[in-house]
MITORTOR-24431 format. One record per residue (C-alpha): residue in one letter; x, y, z. Coordinates in steps of 0.1 Angstrom, whole numbers, plus 2048, in hexadecimal, padded with zeros to 3 digits. Each point is the difference from the previous one (the first is absolute). Layout:
AXYZ;...
//
This chain:
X74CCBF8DA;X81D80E7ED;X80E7EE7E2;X7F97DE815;X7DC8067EB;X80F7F97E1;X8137DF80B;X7E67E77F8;X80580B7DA;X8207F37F9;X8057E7821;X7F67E07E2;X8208017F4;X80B7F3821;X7ED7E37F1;X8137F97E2;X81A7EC80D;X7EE7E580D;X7E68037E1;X81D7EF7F0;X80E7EF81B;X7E37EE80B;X7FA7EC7E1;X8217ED801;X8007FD824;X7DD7FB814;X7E97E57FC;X7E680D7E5;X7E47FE818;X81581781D;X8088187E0;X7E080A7F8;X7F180081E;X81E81C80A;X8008127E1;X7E18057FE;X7FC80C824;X81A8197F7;X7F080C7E0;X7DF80580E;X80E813823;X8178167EB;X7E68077E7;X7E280781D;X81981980D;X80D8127DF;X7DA8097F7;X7FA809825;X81B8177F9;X7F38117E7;X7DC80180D;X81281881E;X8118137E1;X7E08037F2;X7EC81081C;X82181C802;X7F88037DA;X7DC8067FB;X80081781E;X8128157F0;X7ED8047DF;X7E581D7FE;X7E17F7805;X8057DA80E;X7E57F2813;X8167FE822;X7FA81381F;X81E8217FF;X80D7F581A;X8137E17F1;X81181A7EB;X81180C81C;X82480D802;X8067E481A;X7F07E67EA;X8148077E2;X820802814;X7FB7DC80A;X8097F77DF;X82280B7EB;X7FC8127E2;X7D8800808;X7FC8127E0;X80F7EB7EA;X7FD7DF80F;X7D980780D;X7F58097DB;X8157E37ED;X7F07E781A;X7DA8077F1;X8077F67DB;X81B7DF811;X7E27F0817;X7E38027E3;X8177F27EA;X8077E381A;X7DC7FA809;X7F58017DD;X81F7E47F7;X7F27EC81C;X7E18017F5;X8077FB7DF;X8127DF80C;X7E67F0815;X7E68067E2;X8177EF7E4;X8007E481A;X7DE7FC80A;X7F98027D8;X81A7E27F9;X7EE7E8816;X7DF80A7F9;X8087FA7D7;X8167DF80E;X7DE7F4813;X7E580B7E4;X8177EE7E7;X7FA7DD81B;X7DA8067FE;X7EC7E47F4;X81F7E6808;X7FF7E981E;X804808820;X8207EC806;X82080C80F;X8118057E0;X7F38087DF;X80A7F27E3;X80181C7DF;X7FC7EF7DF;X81C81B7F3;X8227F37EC;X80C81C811;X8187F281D;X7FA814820;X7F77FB824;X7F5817820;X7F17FC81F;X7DE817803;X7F9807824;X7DD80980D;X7E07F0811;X8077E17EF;X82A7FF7FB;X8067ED7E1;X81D7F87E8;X7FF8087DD;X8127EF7E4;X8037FB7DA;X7FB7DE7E9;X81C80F7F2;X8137FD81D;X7F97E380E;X80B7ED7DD;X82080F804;X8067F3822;X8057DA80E;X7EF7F581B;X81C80B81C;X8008207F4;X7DA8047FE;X8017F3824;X81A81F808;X7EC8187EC;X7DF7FA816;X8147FD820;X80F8237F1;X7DD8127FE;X7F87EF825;X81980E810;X7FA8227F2;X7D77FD809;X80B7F4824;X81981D808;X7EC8187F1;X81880F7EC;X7EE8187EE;X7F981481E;X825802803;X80480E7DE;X7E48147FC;X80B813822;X8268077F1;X7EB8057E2;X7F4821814;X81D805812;X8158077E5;X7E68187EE;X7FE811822;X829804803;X8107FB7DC;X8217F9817;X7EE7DE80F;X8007F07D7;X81F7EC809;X7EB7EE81B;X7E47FA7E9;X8157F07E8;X80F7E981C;X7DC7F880D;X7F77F37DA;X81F7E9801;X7FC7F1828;X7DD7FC7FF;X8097E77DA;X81C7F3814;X7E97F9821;X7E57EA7E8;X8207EE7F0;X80B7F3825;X7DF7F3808;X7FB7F47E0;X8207EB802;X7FA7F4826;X7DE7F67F4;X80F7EF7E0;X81D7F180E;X81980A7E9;X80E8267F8;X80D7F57E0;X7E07F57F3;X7F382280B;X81E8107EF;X7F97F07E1;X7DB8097FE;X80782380A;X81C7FF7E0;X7EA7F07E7;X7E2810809;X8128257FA;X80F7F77DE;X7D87F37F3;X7F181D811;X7FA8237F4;X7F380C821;X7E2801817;X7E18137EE;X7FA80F824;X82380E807;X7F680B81F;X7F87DE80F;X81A7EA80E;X80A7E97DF;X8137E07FD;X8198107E4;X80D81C80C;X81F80A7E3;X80F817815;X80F7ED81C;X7FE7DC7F2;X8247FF7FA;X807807826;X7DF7E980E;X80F7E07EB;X82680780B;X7F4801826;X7E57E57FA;X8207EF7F7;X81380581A;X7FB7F5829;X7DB80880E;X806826813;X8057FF826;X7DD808815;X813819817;X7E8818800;X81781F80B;X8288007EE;X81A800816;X80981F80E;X8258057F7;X7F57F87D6;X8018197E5;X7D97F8800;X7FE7FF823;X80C823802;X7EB8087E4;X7E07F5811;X80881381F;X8098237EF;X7E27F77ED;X7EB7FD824;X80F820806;X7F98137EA;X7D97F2800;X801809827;X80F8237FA;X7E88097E4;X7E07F6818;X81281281B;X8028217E9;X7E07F97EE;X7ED7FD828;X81581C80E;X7F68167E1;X7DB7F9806;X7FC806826;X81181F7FA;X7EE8107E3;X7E37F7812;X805811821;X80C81C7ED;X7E08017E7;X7EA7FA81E;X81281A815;X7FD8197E0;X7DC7FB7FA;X7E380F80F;X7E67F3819;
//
């Protein structure tokens, strides 16, 4: 294995560039769809990594459950710096797991408190709160449904009420909180995978505001109910939710709502700055499952050759 074990721990930041990249220059659909691919790959194969550091690791700690033979001389010299690296790797992938775990609870807890706060209201698709509060969210689940304020629907006309619903649709159809939540885990899984998160958050807004405006007819009406509705809101109660008013990337959602609708090419260009991007980006997702498979097979001949029958 060598040092090509250790590869799939820093091979994300082949993804940076076209974490940045992508936004500007993809169809928000084709972003997250590729971003998160990437995330999820690169992440898969870090904590695979350091499940193979971890088997070097606890073998070598007195008294570990493992048959002596994983302890090996030829086991540890798979790995560099088995001593160091081996022992470090125990402590890294129970603090990952625990993070990802930690994650998917806060998640399911959200949308269990989102749907016991529903209870008793009709069954409809969306569900009107009796709150001055101005927020809105789409709240997947058996029943999908759309959730949004009194107090923000008296601070929007009717276009813009239109664009808000046709908002929450679009994020309901695409299920875009499976999107999130799996960057969600990918970044706790690989701290160097957070700038993809971040450009996941912003694709999958800007992905509902393109179907909201083809289903609307006009971006600028879109634009303007994305505006207003981030200046009367305070944010989403369920922050882990996709929400209408998002404060972070408005600013950027408005200017491209504004300008012409993003091309559908589904893959850039080749000879692009994101084109280049989004093949070193491939590249280094195909190298890291290359390292990550190539580790595995071979700790696993030599663990099965070193332990015995």
């Amino acid at each position: 294995m060598g040092v090509f074990v250790f590869l799939p721990l820093v091979l994300p930041l082949t993804a940076w560039p076209v974490a940045r990249l992508a936004e500007h220059h993809l169809h928000p659909r084709a972003a997250t769809w590729l971003l998160s691919a990437v995330a999820a790959v690169l992440a898969l194969c870090s904590t695979l990594c350091l499940g193979l550091l971890m088997v070097v690791g606890t073998a070598q700690l007195p008294g570990n459950p493992l048959p002596d033979g994983w302890s090996d001389p030829e086991v540890r010299a798979a790995v560099p710096y088995d001593e160091i690296a081996g022992r470090i790797a125990i402590p890294a992938l129970v603090a990952v797991l625990l993070a990802c775990m930690g994650t998917v609870w806060r998640h399911l807890r959200v949308r269990r408190r989102a749907e016991r706060a529903l209870a008793g209201m009709p069954g409809s698709p969306v569900a009107v709160l009796p709150d001055p509060a101005p927020y809105a969210y789409a709240l997947p689940g058996r029943r999908d449904r759309i959730v949004v304020t009194t107090g923000m629907l008296a601070g929007l006309n009717a276009g813009e009420r239109r664009a808000l619903f046709a908002h929450e649709r679009a994020h309901l159809a695409g299920r875009h909180h499976r999107f999130l939540l799996a960057v969600q885990l990918a970044a706790r899984a690989n701290p160097f995978l957070r700038p993809l998160r971040t450009a996941v958050v912003y694709s999958t807004e800007r992905w509902a505001d393109e179907e909201a405006a083809q289903a609307v007819g006009s971006r600028r009406t879109v634009a303007r109910a994305v505006g207003k509705s981030a200046l009367i809101s305070r944010g989403s109660p369920v922050p882990t939710l996709a929400h209408f008013a998002d404060a972070g990337p408005v600013p950027r959602r408005v200017a491209a709502l504004l300008g012409p609708a993003p091309s559908p090419r589904i893959w850039p260009p080749a000879f692009t700055a994101v084109g280049l991007a989004a093949w070193g980006a491939t590249a280094g997702t195909t190298v890291s499952a290359l390292s990550s498979a190539n580790a595995a097979v071979t700790l696993f001949f030599i663990l099965h050759a070193a332990t015995p029958m």
